[in-house]
C-alpha positions in Angstrom: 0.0 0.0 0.0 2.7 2.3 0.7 2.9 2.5 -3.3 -0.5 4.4 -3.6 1.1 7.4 -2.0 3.9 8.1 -4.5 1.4 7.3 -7.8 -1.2 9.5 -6.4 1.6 12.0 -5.8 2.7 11.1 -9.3 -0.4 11.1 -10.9 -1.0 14.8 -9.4 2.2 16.2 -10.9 1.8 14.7 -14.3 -2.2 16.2 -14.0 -0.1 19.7 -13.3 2.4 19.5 -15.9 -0.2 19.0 -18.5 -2.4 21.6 -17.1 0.6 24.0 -17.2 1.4 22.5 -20.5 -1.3 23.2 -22.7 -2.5 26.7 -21.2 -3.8 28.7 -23.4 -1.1 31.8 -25.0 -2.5 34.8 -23.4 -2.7 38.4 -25.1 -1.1 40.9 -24.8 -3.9 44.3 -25.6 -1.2 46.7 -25.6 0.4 45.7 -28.6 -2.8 46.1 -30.8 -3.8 49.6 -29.1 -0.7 51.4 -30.9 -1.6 50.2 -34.2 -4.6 52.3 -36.4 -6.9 50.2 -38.9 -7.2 51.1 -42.4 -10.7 49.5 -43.4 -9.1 49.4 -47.3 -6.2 47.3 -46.3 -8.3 45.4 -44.1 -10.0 44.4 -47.2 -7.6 43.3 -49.2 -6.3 41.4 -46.0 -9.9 39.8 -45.9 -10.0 38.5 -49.4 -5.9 37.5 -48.7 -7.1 35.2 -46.1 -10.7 33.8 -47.5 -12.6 34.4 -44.9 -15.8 35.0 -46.7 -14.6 31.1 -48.0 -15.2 29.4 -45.0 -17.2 31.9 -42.9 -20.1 32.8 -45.6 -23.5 30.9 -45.1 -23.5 27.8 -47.3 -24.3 28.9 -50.9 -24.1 32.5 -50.2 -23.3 34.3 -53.5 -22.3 38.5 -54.6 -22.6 40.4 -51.8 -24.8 38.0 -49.4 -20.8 36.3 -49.0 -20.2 39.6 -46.8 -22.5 38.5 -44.0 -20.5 36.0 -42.4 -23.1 33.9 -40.6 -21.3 30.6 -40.8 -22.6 27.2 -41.1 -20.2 25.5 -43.8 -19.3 21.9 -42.9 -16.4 20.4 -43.0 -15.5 17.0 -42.7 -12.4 15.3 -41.7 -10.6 12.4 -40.3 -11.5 13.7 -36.3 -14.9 15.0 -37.1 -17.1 17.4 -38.8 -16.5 21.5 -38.5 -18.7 23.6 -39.2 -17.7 27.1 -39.6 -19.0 29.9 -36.5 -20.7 33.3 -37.3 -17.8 35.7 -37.4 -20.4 38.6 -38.3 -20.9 41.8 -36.5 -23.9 40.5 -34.3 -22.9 41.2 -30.9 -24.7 37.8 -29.4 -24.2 35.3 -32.4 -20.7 36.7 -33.7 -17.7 38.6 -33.0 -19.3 42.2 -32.2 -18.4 41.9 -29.1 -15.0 41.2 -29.7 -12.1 43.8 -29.0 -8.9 44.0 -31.3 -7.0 41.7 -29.2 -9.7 39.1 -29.3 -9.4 39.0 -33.2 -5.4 39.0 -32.9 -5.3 35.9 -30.2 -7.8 33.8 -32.4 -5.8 34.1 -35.4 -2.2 34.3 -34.5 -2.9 32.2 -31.4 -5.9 29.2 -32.0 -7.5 30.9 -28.4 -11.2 32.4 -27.8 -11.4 35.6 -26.2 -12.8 33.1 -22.7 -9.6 31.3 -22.9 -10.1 28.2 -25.0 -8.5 26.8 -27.7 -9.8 26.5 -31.0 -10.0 23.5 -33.5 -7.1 23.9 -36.8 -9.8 22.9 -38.8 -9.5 26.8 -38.5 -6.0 28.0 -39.9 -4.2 30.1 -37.1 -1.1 27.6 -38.0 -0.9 29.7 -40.8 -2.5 33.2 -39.8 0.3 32.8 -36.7 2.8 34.3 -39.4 -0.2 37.1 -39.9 1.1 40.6 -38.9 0.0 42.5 -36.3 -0.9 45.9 -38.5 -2.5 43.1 -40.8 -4.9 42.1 -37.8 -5.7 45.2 -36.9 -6.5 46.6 -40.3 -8.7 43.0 -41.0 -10.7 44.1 -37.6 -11.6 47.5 -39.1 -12.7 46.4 -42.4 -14.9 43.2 -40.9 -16.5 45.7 -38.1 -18.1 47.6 -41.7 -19.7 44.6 -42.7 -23.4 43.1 -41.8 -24.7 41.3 -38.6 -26.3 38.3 -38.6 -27.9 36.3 -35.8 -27.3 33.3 -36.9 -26.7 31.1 -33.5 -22.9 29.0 -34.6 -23.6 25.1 -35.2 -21.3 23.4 -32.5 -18.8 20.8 -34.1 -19.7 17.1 -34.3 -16.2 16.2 -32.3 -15.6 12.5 -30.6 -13.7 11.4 -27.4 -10.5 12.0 -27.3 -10.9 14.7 -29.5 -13.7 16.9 -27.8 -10.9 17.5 -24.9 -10.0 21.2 -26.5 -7.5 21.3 -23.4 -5.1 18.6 -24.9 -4.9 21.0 -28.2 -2.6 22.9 -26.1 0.1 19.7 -26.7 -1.0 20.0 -30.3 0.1 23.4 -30.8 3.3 22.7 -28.9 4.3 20.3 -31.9 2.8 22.8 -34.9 1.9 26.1 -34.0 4.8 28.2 -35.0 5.3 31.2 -36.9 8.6 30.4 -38.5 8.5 30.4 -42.0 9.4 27.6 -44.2 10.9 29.3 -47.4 13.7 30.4 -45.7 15.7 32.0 -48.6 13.1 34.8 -50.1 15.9 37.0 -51.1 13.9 39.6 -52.9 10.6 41.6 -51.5 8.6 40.3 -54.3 9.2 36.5 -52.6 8.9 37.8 -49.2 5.7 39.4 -50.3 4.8 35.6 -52.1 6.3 34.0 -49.2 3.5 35.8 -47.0 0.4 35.4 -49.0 0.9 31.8 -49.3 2.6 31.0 -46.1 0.4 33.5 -44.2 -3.1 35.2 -45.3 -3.8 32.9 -48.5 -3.0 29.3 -46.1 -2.5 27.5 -49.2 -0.2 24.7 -47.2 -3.5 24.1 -44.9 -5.0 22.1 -48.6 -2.2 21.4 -50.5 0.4 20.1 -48.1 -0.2 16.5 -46.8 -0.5 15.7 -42.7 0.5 13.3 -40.2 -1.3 10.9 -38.3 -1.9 13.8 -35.7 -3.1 16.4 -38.2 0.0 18.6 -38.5 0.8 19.5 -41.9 3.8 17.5 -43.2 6.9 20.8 -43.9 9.1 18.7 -45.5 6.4 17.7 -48.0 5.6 21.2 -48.4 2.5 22.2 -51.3 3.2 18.8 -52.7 -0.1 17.6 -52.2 -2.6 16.1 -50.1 -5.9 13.9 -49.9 -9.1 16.2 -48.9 -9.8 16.6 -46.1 -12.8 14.1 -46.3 -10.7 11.6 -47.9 -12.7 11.5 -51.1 -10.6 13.4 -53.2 -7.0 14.6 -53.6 -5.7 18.5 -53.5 -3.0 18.8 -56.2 0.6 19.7 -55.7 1.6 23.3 -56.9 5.4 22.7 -56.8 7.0 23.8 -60.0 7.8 20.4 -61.4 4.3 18.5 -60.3 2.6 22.1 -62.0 5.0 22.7 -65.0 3.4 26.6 -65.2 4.9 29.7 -65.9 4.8 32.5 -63.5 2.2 34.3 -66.1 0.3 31.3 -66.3 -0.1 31.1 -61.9 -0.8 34.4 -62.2 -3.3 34.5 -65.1 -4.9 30.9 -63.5 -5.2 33.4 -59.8 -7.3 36.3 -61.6 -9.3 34.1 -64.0 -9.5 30.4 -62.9 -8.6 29.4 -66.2 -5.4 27.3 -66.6 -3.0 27.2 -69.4 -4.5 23.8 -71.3 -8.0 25.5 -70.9 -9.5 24.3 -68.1 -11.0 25.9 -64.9 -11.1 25.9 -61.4 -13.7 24.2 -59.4 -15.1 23.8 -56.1 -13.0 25.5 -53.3 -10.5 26.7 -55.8 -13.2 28.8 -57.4 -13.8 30.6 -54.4 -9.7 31.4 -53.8 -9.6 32.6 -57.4 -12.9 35.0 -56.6 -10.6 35.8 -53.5 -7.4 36.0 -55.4 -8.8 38.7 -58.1 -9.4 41.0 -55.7 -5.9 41.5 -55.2 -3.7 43.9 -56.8 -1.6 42.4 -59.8 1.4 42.5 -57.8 0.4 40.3 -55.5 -0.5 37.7 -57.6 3.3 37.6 -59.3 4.6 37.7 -55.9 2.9 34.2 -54.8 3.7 33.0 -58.5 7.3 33.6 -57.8 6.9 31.9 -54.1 5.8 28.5 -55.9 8.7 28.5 -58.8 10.9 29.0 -55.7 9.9 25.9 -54.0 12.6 23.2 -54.9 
């Protein structure tokens, strides 16, 4: 018996360690409150990142995408997402929130009441987001409509509905490092960050492992979707055989260079993608020709 002592003891310190372990990252207000939103830049920030993509109410099309009542499913390997109301209502979405909220969600995976959030929602890319970037995305989203639409919770099984143990999770693949590390020019920096940052391209087209993290030494080369029914293409230069016109051209139109077009989430970047200044697009063609 004298054994039940020391596991208990055990036991208790383990139970700390993991509590300590996967905290949630607090925020830090201050450094958003120095920082002025411009509601244009927040714009092009928005259609950067997609968020009318995920966040619009299924089949929502022209300017009913702006209200972004949520609802879209998503299916994967540890359950069904399904996208929250991110609109201005101050009950049902993020009216309430303060700049600091928006900043720890996205760079951070945490709710403003201290709990983490699912990577079915991309902070492991928007981590890399910068701060002026967040604050300028919070100006142009508080311009947009409210809608009360309550948030569907997410059909999540044991051990998965734990959110607490995310806090491991992010341990292993939260990180805002970036993984081209030799953008030697501003034009890749500039690709580097669309695609890396805003645009989360690696979120589809990089594979995962058994634990969900994308796969960076198998960087944009691919991946099955994330129901498992389909495959996401690889956009590395030798698997797309494109010129930097034809990325670019394929970005603003959806049509690539053997005539055909995109379809089903890919429409909706390339609606996202045209929205963007020219520049832009050559800056993320020039990311993926980089990629060896």
């Amino acid at each position: 018996m004298r054994i039940f002592p020391y596991a208990l003891g055990a036991a208790a310190l383990g139970f700390a360690a993991f509590w300590l372990l996967t905290r949630p990252a607090p925020s830090d207000p201050a450094v958003f409150a120095v920082l002025t939103g411009d509601v244009a830049a927040g714009e092009q920030v928005f259609y950067a990142g997609g968020c009318a993509s995920c966040h619009a109410a299924p089949g929502a099309e022209g300017d009913a995408k702006l209200t972004l009542a949520g609802g879209q499913a998503f299916a994967t390997d540890f359950g069904t997402f399904y996208a929250p109301n991110i609109s201005t209502d101050m009950d049902h979405g993020i009216g309430a929130w303060t700049v600091a909220d928006l900043g720890r969600a996205l760079k951070a995976g945490t709710s403003p009441d201290g709990r983490h959030y699912y990577p079915a929602f991309p902070y492991t890319s928007y981590a890399r987001m910068t701060d002026q970037d967040v604050v300028d995305l919070y100006a142009y989203i508080t311009t947009l409509p409210a809608d009360p639409t309550p948030s569907r919770a997410h059909e999540v099984g044991f051990p998965f509905n734990i959110r607490r143990g995310l806090g491991l999770w992010k341990l292993l693949y939260l990180s805002d490092d970036p993984v081209l590390t030799n953008a030697a020019t501003q034009e890749l920096e500039r690709g580097r960050y669309l695609v890396e940052a805003l645009g989360h391209c690696a979120e589809c087209h990089t594979p995962r492992g058994v634990l969900g993290g994308l796969d960076t030494a198998a960087w944009m080369t691919g991946a099955p979707t994330a129901d498992g029914k389909g495959k996401v293409p690889a956009i590395t230069p030798g698997a797309l055989g494109w010129s930097a016109g034809d990325i670019a051209y394929y970005l603003e139109t959806g049509f690539t260079p053997d005539f055909d077009s995109a379809g089903g989430h890919m429409a909706d970047v390339v609606t996202n993608m045209a929205n963007l200044p020219p520049e832009d697009r050559d800056a993320i063609a020039a990311y993926l020709l980089a990629l060896e």
